[in-house]
PADONU-43407 format. One record per residue (C-alpha): residue number from 1; chain; x, y, z. Coordinates in steps of 0.5 Angstrom, whole numbers. Layout:
REM PADONU-43407
<node resi="NUM" chain="A" px="X" py="Y" pz="Z"/>
...
***
This chain:
REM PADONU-43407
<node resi="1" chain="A" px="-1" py="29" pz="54"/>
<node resi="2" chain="A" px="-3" py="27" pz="46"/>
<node resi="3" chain="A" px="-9" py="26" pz="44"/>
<node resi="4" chain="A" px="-6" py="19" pz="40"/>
<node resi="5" chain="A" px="1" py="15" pz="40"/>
<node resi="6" chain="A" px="2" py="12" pz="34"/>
<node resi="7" chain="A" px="6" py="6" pz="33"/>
<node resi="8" chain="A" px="10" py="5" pz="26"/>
<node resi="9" chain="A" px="11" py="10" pz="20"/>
<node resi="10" chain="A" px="9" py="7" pz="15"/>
<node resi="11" chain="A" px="4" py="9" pz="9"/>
<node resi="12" chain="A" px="-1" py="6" pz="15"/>
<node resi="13" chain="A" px="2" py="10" pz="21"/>
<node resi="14" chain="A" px="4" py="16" pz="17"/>
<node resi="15" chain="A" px="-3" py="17" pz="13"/>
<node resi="16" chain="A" px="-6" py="17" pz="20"/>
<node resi="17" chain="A" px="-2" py="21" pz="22"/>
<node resi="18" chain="A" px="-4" py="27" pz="18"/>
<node resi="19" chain="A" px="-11" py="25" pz="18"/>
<node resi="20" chain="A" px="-11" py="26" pz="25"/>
<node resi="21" chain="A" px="-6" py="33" pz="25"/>
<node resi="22" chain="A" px="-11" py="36" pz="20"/>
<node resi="23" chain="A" px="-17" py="35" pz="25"/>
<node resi="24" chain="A" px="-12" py="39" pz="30"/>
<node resi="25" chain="A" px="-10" py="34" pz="34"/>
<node resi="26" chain="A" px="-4" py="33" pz="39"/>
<node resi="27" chain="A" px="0" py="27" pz="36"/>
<node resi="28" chain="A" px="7" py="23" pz="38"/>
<node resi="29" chain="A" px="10" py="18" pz="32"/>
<node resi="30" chain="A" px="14" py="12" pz="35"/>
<node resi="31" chain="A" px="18" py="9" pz="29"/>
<node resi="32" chain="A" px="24" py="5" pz="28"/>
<node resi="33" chain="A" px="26" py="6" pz="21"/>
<node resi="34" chain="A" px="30" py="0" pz="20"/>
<node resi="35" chain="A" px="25" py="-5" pz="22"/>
<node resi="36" chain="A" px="19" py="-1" pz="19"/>
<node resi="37" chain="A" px="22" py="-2" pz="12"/>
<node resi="38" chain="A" px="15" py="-6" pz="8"/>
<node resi="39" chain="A" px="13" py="1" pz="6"/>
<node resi="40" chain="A" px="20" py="4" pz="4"/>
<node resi="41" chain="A" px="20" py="-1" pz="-1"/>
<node resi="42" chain="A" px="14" py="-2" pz="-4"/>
<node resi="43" chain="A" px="14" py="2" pz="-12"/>
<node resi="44" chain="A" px="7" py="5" pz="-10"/>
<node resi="45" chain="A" px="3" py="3" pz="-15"/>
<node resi="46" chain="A" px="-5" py="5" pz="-16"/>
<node resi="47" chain="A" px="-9" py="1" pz="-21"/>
<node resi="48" chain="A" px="-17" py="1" pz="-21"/>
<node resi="49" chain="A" px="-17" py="-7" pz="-25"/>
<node resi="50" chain="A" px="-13" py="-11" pz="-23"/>
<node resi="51" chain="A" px="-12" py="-19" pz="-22"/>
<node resi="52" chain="A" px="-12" py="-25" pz="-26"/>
<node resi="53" chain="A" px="-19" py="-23" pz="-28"/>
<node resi="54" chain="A" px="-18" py="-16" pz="-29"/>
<node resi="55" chain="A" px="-23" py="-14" pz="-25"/>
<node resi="56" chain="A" px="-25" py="-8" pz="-21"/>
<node resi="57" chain="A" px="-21" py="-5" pz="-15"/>
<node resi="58" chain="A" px="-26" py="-6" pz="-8"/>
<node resi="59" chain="A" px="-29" py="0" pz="-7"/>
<node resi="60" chain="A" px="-26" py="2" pz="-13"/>
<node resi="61" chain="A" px="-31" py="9" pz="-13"/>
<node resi="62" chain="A" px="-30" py="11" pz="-7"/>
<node resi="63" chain="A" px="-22" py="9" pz="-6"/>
<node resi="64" chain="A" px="-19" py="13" pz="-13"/>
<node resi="65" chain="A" px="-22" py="19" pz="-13"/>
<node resi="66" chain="A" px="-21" py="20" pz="-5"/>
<node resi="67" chain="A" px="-13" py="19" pz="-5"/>
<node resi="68" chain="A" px="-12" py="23" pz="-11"/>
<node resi="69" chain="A" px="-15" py="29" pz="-6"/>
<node resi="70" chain="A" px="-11" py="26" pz="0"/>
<node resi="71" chain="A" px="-5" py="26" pz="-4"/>
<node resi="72" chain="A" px="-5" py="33" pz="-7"/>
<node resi="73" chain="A" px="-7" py="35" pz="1"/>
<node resi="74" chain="A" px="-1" py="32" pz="3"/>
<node resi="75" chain="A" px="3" py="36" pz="-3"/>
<node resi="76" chain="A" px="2" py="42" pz="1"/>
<node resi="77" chain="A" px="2" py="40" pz="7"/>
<node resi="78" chain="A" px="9" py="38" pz="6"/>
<node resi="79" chain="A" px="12" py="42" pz="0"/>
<node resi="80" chain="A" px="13" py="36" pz="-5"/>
<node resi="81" chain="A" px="10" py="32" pz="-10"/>
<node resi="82" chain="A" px="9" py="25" pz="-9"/>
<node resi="83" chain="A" px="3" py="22" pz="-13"/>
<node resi="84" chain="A" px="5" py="21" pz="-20"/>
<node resi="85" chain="A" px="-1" py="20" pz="-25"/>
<node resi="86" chain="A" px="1" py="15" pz="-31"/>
<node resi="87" chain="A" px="-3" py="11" pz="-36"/>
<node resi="88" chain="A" px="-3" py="4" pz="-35"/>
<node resi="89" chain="A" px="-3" py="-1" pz="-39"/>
<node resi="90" chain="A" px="-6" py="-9" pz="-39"/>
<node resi="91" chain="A" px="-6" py="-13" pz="-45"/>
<node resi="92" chain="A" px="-11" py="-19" pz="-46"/>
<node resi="93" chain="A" px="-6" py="-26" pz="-46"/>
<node resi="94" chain="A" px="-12" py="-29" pz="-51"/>
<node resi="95" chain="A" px="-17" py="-27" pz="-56"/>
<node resi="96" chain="A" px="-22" py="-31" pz="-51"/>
<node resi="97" chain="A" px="-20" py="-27" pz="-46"/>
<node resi="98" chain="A" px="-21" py="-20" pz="-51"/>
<node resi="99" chain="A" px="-28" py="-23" pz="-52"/>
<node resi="100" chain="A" px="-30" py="-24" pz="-46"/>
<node resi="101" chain="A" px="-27" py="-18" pz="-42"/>
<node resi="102" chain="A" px="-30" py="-13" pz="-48"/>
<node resi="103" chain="A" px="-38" py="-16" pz="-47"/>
<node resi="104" chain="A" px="-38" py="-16" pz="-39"/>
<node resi="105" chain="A" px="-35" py="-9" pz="-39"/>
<node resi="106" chain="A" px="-42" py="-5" pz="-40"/>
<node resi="107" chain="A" px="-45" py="-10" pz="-35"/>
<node resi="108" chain="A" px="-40" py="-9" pz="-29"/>
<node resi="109" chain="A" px="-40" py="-2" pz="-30"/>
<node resi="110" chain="A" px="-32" py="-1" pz="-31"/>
<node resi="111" chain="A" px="-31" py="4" pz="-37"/>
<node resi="112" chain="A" px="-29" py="10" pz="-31"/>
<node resi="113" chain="A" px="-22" py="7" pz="-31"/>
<node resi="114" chain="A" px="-21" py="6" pz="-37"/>
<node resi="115" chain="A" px="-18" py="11" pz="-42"/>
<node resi="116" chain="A" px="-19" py="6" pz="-48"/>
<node resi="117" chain="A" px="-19" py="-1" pz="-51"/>
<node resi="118" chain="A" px="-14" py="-4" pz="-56"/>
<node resi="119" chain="A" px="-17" py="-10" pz="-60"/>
<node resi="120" chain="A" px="-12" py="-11" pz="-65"/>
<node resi="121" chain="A" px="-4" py="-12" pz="-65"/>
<node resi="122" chain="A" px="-1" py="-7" pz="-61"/>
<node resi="123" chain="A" px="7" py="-4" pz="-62"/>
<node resi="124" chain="A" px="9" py="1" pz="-56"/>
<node resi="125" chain="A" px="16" py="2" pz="-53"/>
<node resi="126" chain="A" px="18" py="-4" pz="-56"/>
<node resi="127" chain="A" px="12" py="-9" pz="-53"/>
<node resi="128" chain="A" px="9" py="-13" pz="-57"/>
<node resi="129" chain="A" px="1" py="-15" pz="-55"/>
<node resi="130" chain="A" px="-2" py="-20" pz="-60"/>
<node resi="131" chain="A" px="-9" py="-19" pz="-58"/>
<node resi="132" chain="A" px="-9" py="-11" pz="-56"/>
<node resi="133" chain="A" px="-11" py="-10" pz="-48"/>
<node resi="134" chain="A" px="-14" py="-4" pz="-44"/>
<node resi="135" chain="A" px="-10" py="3" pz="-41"/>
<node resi="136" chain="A" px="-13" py="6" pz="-35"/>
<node resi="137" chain="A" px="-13" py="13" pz="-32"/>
<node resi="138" chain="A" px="-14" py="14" pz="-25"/>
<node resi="139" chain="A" px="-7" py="10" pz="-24"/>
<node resi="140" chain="A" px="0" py="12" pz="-23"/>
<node resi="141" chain="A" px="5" py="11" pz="-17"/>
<node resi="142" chain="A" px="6" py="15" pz="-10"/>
<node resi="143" chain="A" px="14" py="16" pz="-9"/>
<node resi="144" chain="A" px="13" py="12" pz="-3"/>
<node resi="145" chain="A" px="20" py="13" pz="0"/>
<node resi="146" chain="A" px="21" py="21" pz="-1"/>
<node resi="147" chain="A" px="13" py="21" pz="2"/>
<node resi="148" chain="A" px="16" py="17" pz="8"/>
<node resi="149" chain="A" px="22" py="21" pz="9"/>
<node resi="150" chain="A" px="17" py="28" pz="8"/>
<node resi="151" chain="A" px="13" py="27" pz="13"/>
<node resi="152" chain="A" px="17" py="25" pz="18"/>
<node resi="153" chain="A" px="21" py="32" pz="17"/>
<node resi="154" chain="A" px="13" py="35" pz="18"/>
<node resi="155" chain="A" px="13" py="30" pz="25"/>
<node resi="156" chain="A" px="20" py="33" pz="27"/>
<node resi="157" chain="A" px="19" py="40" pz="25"/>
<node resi="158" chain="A" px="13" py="39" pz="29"/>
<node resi="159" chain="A" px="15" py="35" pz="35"/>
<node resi="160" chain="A" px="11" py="29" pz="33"/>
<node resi="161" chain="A" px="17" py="23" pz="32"/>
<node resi="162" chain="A" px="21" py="19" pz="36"/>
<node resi="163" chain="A" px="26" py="15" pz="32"/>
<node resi="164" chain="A" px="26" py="9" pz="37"/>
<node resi="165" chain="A" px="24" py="1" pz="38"/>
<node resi="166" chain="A" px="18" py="1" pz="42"/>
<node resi="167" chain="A" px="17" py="-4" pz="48"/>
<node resi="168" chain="A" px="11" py="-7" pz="50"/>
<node resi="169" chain="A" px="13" py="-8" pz="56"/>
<node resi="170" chain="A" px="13" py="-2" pz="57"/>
<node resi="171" chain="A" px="6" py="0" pz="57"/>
<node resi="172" chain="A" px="2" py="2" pz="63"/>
<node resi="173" chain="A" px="-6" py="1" pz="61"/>
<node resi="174" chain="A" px="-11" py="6" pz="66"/>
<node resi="175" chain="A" px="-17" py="11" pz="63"/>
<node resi="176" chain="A" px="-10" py="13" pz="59"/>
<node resi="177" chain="A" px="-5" py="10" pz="57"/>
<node resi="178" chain="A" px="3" py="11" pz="59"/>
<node resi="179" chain="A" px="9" py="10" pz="56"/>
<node resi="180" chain="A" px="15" py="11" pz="59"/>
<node resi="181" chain="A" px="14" py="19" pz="60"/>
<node resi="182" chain="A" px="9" py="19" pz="54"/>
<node resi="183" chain="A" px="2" py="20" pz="57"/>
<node resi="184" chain="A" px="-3" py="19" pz="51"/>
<node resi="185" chain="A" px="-12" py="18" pz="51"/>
<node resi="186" chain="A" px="-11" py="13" pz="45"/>
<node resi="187" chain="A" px="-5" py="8" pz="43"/>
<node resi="188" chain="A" px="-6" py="7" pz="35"/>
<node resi="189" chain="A" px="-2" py="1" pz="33"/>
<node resi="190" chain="A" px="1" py="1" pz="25"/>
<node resi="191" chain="A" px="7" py="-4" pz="25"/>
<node resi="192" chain="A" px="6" py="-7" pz="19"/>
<node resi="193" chain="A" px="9" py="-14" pz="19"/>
<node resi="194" chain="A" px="12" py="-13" pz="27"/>
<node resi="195" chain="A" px="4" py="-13" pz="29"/>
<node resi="196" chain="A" px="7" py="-22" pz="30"/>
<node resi="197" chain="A" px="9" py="-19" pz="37"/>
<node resi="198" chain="A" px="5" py="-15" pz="39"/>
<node resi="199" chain="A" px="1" py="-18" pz="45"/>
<node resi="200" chain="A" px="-4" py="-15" pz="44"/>
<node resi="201" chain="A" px="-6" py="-17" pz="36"/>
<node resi="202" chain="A" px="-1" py="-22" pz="35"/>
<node resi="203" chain="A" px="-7" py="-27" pz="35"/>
<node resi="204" chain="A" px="-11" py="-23" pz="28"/>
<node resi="205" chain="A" px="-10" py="-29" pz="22"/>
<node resi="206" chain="A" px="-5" py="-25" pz="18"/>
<node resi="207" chain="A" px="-2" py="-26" pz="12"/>
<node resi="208" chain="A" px="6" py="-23" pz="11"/>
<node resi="209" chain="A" px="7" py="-24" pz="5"/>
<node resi="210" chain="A" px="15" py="-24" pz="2"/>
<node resi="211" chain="A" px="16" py="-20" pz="-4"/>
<node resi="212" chain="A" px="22" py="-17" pz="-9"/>
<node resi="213" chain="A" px="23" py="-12" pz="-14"/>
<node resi="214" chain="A" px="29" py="-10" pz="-19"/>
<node resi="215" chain="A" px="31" py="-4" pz="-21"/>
<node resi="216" chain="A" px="34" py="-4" pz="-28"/>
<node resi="217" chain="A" px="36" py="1" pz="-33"/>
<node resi="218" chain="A" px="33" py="1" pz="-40"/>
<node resi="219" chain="A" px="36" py="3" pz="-46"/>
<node resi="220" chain="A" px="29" py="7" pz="-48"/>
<node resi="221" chain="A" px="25" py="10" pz="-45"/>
<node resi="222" chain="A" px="17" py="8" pz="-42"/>
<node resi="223" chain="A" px="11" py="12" pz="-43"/>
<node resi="224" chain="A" px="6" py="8" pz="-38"/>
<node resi="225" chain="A" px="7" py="3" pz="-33"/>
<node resi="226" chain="A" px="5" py="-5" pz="-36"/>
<node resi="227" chain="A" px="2" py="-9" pz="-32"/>
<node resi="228" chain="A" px="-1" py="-16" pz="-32"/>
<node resi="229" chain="A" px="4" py="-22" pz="-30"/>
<node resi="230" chain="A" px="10" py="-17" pz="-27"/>
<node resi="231" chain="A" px="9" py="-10" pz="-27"/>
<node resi="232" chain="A" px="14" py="-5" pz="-30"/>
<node resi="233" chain="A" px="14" py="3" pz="-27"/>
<node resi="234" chain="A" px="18" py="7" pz="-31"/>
<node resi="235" chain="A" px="21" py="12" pz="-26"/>
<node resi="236" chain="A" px="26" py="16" pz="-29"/>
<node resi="237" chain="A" px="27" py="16" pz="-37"/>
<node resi="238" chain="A" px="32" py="11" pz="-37"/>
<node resi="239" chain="A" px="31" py="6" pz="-30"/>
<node resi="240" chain="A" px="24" py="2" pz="-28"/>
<node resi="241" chain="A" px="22" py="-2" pz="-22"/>
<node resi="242" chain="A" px="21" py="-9" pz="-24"/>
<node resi="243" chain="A" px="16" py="-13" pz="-20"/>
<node resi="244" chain="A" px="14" py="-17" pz="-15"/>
<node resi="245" chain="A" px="15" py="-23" pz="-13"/>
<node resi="246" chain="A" px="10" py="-27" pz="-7"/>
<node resi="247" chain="A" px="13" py="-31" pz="-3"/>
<node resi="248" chain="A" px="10" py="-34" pz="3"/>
<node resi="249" chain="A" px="15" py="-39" pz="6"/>
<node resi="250" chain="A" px="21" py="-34" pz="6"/>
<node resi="251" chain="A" px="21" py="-29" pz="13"/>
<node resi="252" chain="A" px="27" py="-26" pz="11"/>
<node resi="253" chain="A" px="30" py="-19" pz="8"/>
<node resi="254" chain="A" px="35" py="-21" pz="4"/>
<node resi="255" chain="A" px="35" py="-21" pz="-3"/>
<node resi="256" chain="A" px="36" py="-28" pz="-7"/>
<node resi="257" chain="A" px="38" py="-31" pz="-13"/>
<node resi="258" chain="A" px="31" py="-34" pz="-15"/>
<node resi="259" chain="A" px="26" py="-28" pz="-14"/>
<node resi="260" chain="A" px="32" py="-24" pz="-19"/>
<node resi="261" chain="A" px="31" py="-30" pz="-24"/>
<node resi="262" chain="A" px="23" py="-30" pz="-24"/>
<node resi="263" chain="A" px="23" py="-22" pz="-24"/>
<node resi="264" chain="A" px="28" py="-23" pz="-30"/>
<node resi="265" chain="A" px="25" py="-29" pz="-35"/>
<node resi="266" chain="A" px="19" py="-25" pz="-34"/>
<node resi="267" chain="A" px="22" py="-18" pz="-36"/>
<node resi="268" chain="A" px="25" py="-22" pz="-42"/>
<node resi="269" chain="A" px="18" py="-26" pz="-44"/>
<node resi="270" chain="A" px="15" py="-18" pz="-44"/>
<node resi="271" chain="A" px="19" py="-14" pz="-47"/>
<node resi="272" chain="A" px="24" py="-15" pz="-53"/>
<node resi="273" chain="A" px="30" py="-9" pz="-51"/>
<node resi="274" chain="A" px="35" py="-9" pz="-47"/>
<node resi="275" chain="A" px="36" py="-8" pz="-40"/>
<node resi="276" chain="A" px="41" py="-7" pz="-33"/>
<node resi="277" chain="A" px="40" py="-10" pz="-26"/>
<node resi="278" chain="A" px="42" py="-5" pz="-23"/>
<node resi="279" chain="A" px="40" py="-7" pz="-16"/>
<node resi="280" chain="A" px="35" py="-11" pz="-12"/>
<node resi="281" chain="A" px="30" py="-11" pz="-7"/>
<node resi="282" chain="A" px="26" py="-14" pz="-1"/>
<node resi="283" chain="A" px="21" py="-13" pz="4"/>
<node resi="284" chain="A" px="15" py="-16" pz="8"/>
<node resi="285" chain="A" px="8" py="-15" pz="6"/>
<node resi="286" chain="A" px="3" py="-14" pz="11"/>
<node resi="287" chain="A" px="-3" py="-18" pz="8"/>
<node resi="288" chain="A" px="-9" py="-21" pz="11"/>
<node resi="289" chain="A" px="-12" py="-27" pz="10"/>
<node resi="290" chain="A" px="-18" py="-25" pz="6"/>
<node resi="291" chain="A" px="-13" py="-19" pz="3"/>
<node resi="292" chain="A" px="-18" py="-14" pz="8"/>
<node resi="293" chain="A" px="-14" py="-8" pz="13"/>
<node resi="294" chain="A" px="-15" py="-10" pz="21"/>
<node resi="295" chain="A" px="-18" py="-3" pz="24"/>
<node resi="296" chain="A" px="-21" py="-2" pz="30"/>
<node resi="297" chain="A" px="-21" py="-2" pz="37"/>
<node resi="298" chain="A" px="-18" py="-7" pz="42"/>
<node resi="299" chain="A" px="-26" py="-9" pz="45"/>
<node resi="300" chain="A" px="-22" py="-11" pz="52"/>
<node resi="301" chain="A" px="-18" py="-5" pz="52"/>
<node resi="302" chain="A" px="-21" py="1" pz="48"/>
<node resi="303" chain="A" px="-15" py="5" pz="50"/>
<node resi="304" chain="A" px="-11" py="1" pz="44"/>
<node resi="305" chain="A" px="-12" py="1" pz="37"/>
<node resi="306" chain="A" px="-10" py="-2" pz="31"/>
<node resi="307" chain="A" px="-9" py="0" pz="23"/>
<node resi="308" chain="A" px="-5" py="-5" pz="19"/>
<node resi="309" chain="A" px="-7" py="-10" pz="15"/>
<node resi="310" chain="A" px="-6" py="-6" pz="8"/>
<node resi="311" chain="A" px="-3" py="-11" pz="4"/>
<node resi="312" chain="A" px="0" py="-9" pz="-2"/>
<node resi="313" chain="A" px="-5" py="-4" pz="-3"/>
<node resi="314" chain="A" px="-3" py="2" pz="2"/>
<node resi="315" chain="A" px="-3" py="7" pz="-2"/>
<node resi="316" chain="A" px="-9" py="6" pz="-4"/>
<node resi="317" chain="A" px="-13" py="3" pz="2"/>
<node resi="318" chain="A" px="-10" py="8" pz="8"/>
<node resi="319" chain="A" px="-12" py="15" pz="6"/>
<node resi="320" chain="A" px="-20" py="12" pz="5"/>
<node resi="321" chain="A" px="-19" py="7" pz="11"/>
<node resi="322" chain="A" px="-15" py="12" pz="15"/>
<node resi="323" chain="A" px="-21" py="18" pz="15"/>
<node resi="324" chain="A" px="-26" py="12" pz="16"/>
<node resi="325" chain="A" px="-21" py="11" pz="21"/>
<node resi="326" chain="A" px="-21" py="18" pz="25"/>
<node resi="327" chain="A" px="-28" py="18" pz="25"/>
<node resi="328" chain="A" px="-29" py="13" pz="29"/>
<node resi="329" chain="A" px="-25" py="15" pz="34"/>
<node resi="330" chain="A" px="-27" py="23" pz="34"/>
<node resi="331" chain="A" px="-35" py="22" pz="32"/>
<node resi="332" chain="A" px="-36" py="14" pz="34"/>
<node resi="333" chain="A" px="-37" py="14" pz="26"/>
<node resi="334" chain="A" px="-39" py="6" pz="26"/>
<node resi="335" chain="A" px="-32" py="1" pz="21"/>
<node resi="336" chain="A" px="-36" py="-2" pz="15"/>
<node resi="337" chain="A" px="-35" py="-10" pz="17"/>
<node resi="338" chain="A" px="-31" py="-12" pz="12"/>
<node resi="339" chain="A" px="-26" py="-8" pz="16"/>
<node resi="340" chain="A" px="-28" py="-9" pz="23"/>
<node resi="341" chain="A" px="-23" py="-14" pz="28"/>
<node resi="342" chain="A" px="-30" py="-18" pz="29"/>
<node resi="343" chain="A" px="-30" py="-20" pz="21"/>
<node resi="344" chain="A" px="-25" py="-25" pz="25"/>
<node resi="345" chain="A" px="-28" py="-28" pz="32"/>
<node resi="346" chain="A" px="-22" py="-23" pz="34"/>
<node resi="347" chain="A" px="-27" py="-20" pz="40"/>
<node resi="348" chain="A" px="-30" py="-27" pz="42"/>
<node resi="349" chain="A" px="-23" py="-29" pz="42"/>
<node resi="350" chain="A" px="-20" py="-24" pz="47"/>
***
C-alpha cells in the first residue's frame, strides 16, 4: 500500500510529489504524458508585478521567497538546475502611467521587487521605451520541461511512476482506496485540464484557457525577459520564447495561423530586430474563474483530493500551495479560503 496516489505530472502533481516524498512518504505517480501536456509547454516564468495595472502578485511575499528555496531543494534532489533567475523588465506605455505607477509604489509597499525604476527614455537590446519602466528582481523562469522530465527520472528510479491512462471506473472507494492492484490511504488528483472529466471535480467552475507561444531566432542576444502586452524570455543566447496567446473558444491542441500572427505583429511592434519563427506552440491552461487554485479534500469522500487550478501561474503558485497542501493532509493544518473547494458552494453542491 501508498500513503498517496497521484494523478497527473504536471508542475501541480510533480511538486506535490516532492513535497510529500520529503516528508518520507510512500507515493505512486499515474501520468499519461501525451495528455498531460499544459505543464510541458509553458515558458515557466516568474514575475512578482504583473497585469495591466502592474501590480503586485497575490501573495507576493510569501509566494517568491519560498519557491526559490524549493527550487533549489529539488536541484539537489534531482541533480539539475532548473530555475533561472532573470531581470525583467516592464516599460510604463504612457507618461500617465509612469507618473501614477511612481506615486503609488511607496503606499503599496512594492519597492522588494524592483531593482530599479527607469523614468527617461530607454535603449536596451535594440528595444526602445519612451517613458522608461521598471526591472524587477526575484523574477526569471523555471526549465518547466527538463524539471518534468527530471522528476519522472526521480519517480522511476524510486518505483513512484506509472506511464499510463487513468480510469475512473476503476476506483473502488472504502476506508482506502483501490485501484486496479493499487492500494492507496488517499488519491490526490492533479490533472490539469483533464479534471472536465473527472466524476469527482468536474462540477468545479473551471476556466481552461487556450494559450501559444513561438520560439523564434534572434539575430542578438537579450539580457532580461521583457514583459508587458507579450513577453520575450531569452532562453539560449540567440532564441526566445514569445508569448501568449488566450483564448477561451478554442479546446484544441493544434497551433493556428492567427495566434502566430498576434504573436508576431506584437514582437514586431516591441522590438526593432530581425527574428525567425522557429517553431510554434499550444496547450491548455488550467485557470479558475477567479484565477485562485481548487485544493482540498472531496467533503463526501475524504479518501479523494484535489490539486489543480494553477493557471498560468504554477510555477509559482504550486510549491507554496503544495506545502500548505501536505500540511492539511499529514497535520490537519486548516487551507486558507481563498483556496478551499467551499470558496465555490462545491461541499453544498455534492
Amino acid at each position: 500500500m501508498v500513503d498517496f496516489l497521484i494523478v497527473g505530472q504536471g508542475i501541480a502533481g510533480s511538486v506535490l510529489a516532492l513535497q510529500l516524498l520529503k516528508h518520507g512518504k510512500r507515493i505512486l505517480v499515474i501520468n499519461n504524458e501525451e495528455t498531460n501536456i499544459a505543464s510541458s509547454v509553458a515558458a515557466g516564468i516568474y514575475n512578482p508585478i504583473t497585469g495591466r495595472a502592474m501590480v503586485k502578485t497575490w501573495l507576493a511575499e510569501a509566494l517568491f521567497p519560498y519557491l526559490t528555496r524549493f527550487y533549489q531543494e529539488a536541484t539537489q534532489t534531482l541533480g539539475e538546475q532548473f530555475l533561472h533567475p532573470m531581470p525583467i523588465f516592464r516599460p510604463f506605455l504612457t507618461a500617465q502611467e509612469r507618473a501614477e505607477w511612481l506615486k503609488k509604489t511607496m503606499q503599496e509597499n512594492r519597492t522588494d521587487f524592483v531593482e530599479k525604476v527607469v523614468e527617461t527614455t530607454f535603449h536596451q537590446e535594440n528595444r526602445v521605451c519612451q517613458y522608461g519602466g521598471i526591472v524587477l528582481n526575484q523574477s526569471g523562469y523555471l526549465d518547466v520541461k527538463s524539471f518534468l522530465k527530471a522528476t519522472r527520472a526521480y519517480l522511476e528510479a524510486h518505483y513512484a511512476y506509472v506511464e499510463a491512462d487513468f480510469v475512473y471506473d476503476y476506483i473502488r472507494l472504502g476506508n482506502h482506496i483501490s485501484y486496479q492492484n493499487i492500494e492507496a490511504r488517499q488519491l490526490i488528483f492533479c490533472e490539469g485540464p483533464q479534471a472536465k472529466h473527472n466524476p469527482f471535480f468536474s462540477t468545479l467552475p473551471f476556466r481552461v484557457v487556450k494559450g501559444e507561444l513561438i520560439l523564434v531566432a534572434l539575430h542578438q542576444p537579450l539580457e532580461v525577459i521583457y514583459n508587458r502586452r507579450i513577453f520575450v524570455l531569452p532562453q539560449t543566447a540567440n532564441q526566445a520564447v514569445v508569448g501568449a496567446t488566450y483564448d477561451w473558444q478554442d479546446v484544441s491542441l493544434r497551433p493556428t495561423e492567427k495566434a502566430r500572427k498576434i504573436l508576431e505583429e506584437k514582437l514586431r511592434d516591441t522590438f526593432s530586430l530581425s527574428y525567425t519563427v522557429l517553431d510554434q506552440r499550444a496547450g491548455m491552461r488550467p485557470a479558475t474563474f477567479d484565477r485562485r487554485p481548487f485544493i482540498g479534500l472531496h467533503p463526501r469522500y475524504p479518501q479523494v483530493g484535489i490539486f489543480n487550478g494553477l493557471g498560468s501561474k504554477g510555477v509559482s503558485l504550486a510549491p507554496y500551495f503544495a506545502k500548505i497542501f501536505v500540511e492539511h493532509l499529514l497535520l490537519q493544518k486548516k487551507i486558507p479560503l481563498e483556496v478551499q473547494l467551499s470558496r465555490v458552494g462545491f461541499c453544498k453542491s455534492v
